[in-house]
C-alpha positions in Angstrom: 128.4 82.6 113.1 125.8 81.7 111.1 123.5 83.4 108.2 120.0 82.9 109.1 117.7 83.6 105.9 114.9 85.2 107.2 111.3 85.5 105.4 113.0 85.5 101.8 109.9 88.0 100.5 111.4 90.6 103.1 115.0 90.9 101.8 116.6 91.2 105.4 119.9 89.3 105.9 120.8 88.8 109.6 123.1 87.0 111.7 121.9 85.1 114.2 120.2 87.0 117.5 123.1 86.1 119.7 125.6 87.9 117.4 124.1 91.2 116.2 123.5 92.0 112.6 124.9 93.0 110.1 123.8 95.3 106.8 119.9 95.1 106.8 118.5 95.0 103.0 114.7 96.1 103.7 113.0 98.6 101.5 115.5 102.1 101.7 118.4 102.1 102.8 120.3 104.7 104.8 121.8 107.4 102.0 125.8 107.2 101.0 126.4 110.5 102.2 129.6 112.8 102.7 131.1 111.6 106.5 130.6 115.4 107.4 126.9 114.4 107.2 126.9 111.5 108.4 128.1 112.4 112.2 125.4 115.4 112.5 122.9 115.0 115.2 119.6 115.0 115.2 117.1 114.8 118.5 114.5 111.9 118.5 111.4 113.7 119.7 107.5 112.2 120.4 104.2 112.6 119.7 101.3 111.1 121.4 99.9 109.1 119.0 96.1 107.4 119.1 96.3 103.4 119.6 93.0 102.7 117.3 91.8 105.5 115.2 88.3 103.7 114.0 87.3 102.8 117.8 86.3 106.3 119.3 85.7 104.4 122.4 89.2 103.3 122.5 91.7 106.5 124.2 94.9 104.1 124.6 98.0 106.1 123.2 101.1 105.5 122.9 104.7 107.5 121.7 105.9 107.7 118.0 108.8 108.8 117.5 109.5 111.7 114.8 112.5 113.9 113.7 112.6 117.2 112.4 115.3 119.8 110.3 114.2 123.1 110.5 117.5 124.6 108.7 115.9 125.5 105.0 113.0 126.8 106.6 111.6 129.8 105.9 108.0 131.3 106.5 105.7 130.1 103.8 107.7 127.4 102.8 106.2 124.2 102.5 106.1 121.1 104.9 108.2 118.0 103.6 107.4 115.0 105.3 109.2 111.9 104.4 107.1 108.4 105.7 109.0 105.4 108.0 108.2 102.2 106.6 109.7 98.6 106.9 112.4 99.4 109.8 113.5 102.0 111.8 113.7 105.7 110.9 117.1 106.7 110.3 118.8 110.5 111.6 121.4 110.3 108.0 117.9 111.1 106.1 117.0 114.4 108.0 120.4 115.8 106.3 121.0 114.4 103.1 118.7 112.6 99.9 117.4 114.2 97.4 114.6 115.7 99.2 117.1 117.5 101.6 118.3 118.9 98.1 114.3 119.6 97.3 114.3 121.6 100.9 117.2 123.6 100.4 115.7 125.2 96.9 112.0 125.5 98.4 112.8 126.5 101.7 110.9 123.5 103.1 110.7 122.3 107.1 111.4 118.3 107.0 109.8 116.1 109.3 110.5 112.3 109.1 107.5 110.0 111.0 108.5 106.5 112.1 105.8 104.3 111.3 104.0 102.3 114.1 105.3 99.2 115.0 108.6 99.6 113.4 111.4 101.1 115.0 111.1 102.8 118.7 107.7 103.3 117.9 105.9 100.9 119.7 102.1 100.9 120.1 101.5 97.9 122.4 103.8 96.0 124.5 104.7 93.2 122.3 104.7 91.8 118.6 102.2 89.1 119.9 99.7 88.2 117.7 96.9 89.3 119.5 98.7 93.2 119.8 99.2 93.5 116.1 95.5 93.8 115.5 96.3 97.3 115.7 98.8 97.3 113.0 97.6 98.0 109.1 98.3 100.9 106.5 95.1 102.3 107.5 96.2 102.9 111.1 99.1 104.0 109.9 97.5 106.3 107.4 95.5 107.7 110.0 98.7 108.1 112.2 99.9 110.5 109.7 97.1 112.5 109.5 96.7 112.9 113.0 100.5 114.0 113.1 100.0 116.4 110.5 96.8 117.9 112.0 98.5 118.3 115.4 102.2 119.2 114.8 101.4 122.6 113.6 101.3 124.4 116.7 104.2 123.2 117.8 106.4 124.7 115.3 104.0 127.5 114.3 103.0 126.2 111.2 100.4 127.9 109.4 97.5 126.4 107.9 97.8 127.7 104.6 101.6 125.5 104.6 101.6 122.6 102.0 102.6 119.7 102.5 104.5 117.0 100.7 104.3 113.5 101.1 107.8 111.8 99.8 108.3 107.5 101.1 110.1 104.9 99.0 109.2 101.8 98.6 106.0 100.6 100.7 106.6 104.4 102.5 106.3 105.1 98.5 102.5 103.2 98.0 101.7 105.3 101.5 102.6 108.6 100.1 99.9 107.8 97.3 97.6 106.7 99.7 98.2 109.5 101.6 97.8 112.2 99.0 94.1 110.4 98.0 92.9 109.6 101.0 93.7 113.1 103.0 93.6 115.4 99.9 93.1 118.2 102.6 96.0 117.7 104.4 98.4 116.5 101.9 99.3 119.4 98.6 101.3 116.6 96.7 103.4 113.4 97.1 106.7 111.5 95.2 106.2 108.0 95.5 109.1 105.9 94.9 109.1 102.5 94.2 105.6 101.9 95.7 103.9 99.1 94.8 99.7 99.6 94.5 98.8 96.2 93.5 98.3 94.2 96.2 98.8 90.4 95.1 99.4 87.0 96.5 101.2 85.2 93.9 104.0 88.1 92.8 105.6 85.6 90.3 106.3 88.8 87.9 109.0 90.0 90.4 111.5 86.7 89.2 110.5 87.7 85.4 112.3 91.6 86.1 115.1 89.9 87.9 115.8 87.0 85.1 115.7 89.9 82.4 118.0 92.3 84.5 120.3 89.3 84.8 120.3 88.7 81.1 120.6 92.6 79.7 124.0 92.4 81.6 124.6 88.8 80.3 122.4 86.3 78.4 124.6 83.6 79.4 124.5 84.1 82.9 121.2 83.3 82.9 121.3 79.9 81.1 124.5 79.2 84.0 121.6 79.9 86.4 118.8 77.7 85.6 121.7 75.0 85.0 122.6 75.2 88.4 119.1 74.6 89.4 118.7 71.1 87.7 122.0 69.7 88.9 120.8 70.6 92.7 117.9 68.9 91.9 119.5 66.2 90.5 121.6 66.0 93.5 118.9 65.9 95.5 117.0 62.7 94.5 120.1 60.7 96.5 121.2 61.0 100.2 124.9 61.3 98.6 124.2 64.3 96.6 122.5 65.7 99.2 125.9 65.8 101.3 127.4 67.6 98.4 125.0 70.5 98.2 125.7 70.8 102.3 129.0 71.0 101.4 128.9 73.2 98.2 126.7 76.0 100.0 128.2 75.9 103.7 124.9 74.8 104.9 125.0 75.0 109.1 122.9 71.5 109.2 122.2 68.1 107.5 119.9 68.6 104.3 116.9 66.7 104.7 116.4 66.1 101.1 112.7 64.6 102.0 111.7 67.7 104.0 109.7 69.5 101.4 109.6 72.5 103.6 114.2 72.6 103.8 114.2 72.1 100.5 112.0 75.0 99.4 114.3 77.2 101.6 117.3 75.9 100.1 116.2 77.5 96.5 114.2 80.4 97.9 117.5 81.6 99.8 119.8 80.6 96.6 117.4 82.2 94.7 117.5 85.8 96.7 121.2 85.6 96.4 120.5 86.9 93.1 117.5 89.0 93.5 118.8 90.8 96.7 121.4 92.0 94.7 119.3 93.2 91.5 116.6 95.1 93.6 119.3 97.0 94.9 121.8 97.6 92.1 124.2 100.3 92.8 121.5 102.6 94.6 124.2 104.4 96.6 122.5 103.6 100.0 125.2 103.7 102.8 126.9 100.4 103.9 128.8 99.6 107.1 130.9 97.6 105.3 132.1 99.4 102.3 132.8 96.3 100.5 129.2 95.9 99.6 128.6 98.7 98.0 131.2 97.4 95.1 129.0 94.4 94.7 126.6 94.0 91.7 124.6 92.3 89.5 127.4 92.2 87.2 129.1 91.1 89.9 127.4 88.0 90.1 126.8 87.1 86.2 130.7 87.1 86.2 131.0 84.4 88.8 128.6 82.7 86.5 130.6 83.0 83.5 133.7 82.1 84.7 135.2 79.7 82.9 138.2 79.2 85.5 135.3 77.2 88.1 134.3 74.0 86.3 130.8 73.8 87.0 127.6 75.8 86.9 126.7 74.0 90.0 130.2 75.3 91.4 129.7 78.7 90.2 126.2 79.1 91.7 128.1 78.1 95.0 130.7 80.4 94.7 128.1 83.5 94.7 126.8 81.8 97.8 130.3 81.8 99.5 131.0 85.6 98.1 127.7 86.9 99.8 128.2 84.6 102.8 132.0 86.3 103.8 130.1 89.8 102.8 127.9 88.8 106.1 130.9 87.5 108.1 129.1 84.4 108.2 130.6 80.7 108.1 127.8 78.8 107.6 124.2 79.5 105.8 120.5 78.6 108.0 119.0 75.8 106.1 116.5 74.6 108.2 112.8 76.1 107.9 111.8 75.7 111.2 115.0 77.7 112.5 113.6 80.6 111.0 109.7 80.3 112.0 111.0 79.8 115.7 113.2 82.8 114.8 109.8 85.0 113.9 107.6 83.3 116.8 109.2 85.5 119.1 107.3 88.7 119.9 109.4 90.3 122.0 110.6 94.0 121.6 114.2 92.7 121.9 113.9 89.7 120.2 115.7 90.0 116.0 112.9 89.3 114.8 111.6 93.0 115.9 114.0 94.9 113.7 111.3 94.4 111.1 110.8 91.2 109.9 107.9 89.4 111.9 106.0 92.8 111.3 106.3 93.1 107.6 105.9 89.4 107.3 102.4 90.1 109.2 101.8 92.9 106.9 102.2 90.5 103.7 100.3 87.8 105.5 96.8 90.3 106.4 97.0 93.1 104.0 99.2 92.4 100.8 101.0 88.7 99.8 103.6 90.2 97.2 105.1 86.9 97.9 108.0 86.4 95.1 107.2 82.8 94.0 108.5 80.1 91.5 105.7 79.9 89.8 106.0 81.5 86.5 106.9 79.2 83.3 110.4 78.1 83.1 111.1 79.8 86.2 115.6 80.3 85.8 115.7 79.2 89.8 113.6 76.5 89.7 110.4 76.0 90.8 110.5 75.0 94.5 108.8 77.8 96.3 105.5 78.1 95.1 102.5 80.3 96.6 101.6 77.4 99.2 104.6 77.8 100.8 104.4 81.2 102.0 101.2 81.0 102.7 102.2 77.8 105.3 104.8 80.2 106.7 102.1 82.7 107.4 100.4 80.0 109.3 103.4 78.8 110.9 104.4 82.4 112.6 100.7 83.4 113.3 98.2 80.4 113.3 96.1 78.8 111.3 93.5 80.8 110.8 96.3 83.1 108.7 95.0 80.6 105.5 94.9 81.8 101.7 91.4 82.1 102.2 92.1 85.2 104.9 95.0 86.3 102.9 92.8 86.3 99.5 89.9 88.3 101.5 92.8 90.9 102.5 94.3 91.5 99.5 90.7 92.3 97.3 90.1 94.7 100.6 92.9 95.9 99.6 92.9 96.6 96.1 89.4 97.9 96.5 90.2 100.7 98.9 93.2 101.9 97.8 91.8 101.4 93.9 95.5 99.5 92.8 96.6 100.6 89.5 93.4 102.6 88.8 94.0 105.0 92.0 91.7 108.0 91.2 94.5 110.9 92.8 96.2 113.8 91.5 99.8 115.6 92.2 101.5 112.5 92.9 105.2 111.6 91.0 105.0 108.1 90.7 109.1 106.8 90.3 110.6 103.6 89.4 113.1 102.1 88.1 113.3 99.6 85.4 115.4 97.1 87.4 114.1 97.4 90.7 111.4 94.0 90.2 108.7 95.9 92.2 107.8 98.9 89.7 106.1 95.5 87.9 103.2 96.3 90.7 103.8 100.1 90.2 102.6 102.6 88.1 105.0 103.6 85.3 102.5 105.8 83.2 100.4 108.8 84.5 96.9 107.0 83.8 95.6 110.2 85.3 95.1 114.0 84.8 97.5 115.8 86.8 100.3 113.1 87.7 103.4 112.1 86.3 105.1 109.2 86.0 109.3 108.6 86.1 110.8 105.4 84.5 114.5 105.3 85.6 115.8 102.8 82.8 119.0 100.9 84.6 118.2 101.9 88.0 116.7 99.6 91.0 114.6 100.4 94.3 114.2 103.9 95.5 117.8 105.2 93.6 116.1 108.2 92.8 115.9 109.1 97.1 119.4 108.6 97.6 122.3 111.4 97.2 123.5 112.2 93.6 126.9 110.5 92.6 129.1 111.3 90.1 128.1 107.5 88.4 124.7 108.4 88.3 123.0 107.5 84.8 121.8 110.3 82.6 118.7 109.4 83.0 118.9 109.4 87.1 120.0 112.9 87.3 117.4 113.8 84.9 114.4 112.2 87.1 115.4 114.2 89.9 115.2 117.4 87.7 111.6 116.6 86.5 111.1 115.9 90.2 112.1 119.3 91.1 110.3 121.0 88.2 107.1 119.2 89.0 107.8 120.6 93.1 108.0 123.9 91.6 104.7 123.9 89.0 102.1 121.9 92.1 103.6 124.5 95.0 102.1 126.7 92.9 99.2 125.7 92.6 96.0 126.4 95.0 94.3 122.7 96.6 91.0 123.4 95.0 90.3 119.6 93.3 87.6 119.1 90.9 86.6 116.3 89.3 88.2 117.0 85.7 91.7 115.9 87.2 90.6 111.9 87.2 89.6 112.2 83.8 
């Protein structure tokens, strides 16, 4: 079995098609609930969704899957509705997470919406590139509003129910959006960990990961960017080439002239650390329990340790650690393993668990590709802008240049408004070592929001189940979420203009 490094932007680890997969690390995560919870049951059901919402002449539909808990509600409670995002929607969230915490005390009806494309919920009848024309946060935006507009009869629902947005992650930007674009439909949102700026060249996300590495241990850092040099040192000879294959269990020959194998071979070294970071101790549920005991920390000590000679070594051995976490022998190395990987639009195919959609998502509406572009970059500088950008082309065509990917991601920033979103009633969470609250907001610039700023926790912690080694700080972001529930519930939807002010 090998570990084929997929998309490194995406943060999704899989084994090769043939042989399953193993824990997926895309956005949120299932929640590390009691086993009690765990085995509970709850019935996929379907709403007919509209294929194209802008194209009045166009009445294709197709079937999106939704899931409901109707066990805390009570009449005139409020409508929680927790948004799908980068993979499939998961049954653990409709009984445990914070928000089922949030339902119990405000007597809320939960309703979790899988998000086109992703999932069982699938609009067209391929991923090919031609289909995903119909695939952009603003369809999905408008597939949430025509789900909330239509769902009320269904379970009696009255009009005067308010509803809450919650999503982490890029489900975390869409419960903003969400909240300003249908202010009628939508009473409040929590975004968590949603990033609003859209941007091609995300070389701040390295910067949050090289500091969280160096809070824990300066050192470990300085092991790091060591390790770097001596690959690239090995790489200038055919010799030292066969040394870094050997090192990092590589599946094939390094071609140390292939520009394109070689910027792989740091990107993938390089998320070895980040993967970890972004998802510090966030008490999402693993199949393999082992995983969960891996940290940052974790890693820096490998670095440290005095006991394996070399930094070069040392860098390795978190390579090897990670690798028998995946059951895997040997790591992908080759780039155009994984773009043939992603060419394949089939529903079946591995690539549909998520990664040649979110990769299309980045390429046409976002970038937030993590490059090595920033000054003195601790992993080297080897994966620059242009070589996502070729990827995008490589997967999708040509015409997928940074010229199209520049256009998107102004459109972008200009419709949605970025940082200087003009909406109220939203709880904006981060944490401060999760890298992507750097394109977040982590102070209310606006009447009438809030902003959280978990220091020591990473992506979307604030979602998942309490635990008894939750930081202070944690357990006291989910109070101020509650009290915030409590104060906007009450409040009536009238919006005037004084709240952007």
């Amino acid at each position: 079995m090998k570990l084929i490094f997929c998309v490194p932007w995406l943060f999704v680890w899989m084994t090769s098609p043939a042989n399953g997969m193993n824990d997926i690390l895309i956005g949120l995560g299932e929640p590390n609930s009691p086993p009690s919870l765990r085995t509970m049951i709850t019935e996929d059901e379907w709403f007919i969704q509209k294929l194209d919402h802008f194209n009045p002449t166009n009445n294709r539909t197709w079937k999106q899957r939704y899931q409901v808990n109707l066990e805390h509600y009570k009449s005139g409670g409020p409508v929680f509705l927790m948004i799908g995002g980068e993979g499939k929607i998961s049954a653990k969230w409709m009984n445990s997470g914070a928000w089922i915490d949030y339902a119990k005390e405000f007597n809320a009806l939960c309703i979790q919406l899988e998000h086109r494309y992703y999932g069982e919920s699938h609009p067209t009848e391929d991923l090919s590139t031609s289909n995903l024309v119909y695939f952009s946060s603003d369809q999905a935006l408008a597939d949430l509003a025509e789900f909330i507009v239509k769902i009320k009869s269904k379970y009696n629902i009255p009009s005067t129910a308010k509803w809450v947005a919650f999503g982490g992650s890029y489900p975390g930007t869409l419960a903003a959006w969400l909240r300003m674009k249908y202010p009628h439909l939508v009473h409040m949102a929590v975004s968590s960990s949603g990033p609003l700026l859209a941007k091609i060249d995300f070389k701040e996300y390295f910067m949050v990961v090289e500091k969280a590495l160096a809070t824990y241990k300066p050192e470990c850092v300085s092991q790091i960017k060591q390790a770097n040099q001596m690959i690239n040192n090995c790489l200038k000879t055919d010799d030292g080439a066969k040394i870094i294959e050997k090192k990092f269990k590589l599946c094939d020959p390094l071609d140390r002239k292939n520009k394109n194998d070689v910027s792989y071979l740091f990107a993938f070294l390089a998320f070895n650390f980040a993967v970890i970071v972004q998802y510090n101790k966030d008490n999402r549920h693993y199949i393999d329990p082992k995983r969960s005991s891996v940290t940052l920390g974790t890693l820096c000590d490998i670095m440290v340790y005095e006991s394996i000679p070399t930094p070069l070594d040392r860098y390795a051995a978190v390579n090897s650690k990670l690798l028998s976490l995946n059951n895997a022998e040997c790591q992908d190395n080759i780039y155009s393993q994984s773009i043939n990987f992603y060419l394949n639009p089939s529903w079946n195919s591995g690539a549909a668990q998520g990664g040649r959609q979110w990769t299309y998502q980045t390429c046409t509406e976002f970038g937030f590709y993590q490059t090595s572009s920033q000054d003195d970059h601790v992993f080297g500088h080897n994966f620059p802008m242009d070589f996502f950008i070729e990827m995008c082309q490589d997967i999708f065509g040509k015409s997928y240049n940074s010229e199209l990917l520049s256009a998107a991601v102004e459109r972008t920033n200009t419709v949605f408004g970025e940082l200087d979103i003009r909406v109220s009633r939203v709880i904006f969470v981060h944490g401060s070592v999760d890298p992507w609250h750097a394109l977040g907001i982590t102070q209310a610039r606006t009447k009438n929001n809030v902003a959280i700023f978990i220091n020591g926790t990473s992506h979307c912690t604030d979602m998942y189940p309490p635990a008894s080694s939750d930081l202070p700080e944690l357990t006291q972001a989910r109070t101020t979420i509650r009290s915030y529930l409590r104060e906007w519930l009450a409040e009536n939807d009238f919006v005037d203009s004084a709240q952007y002010t």
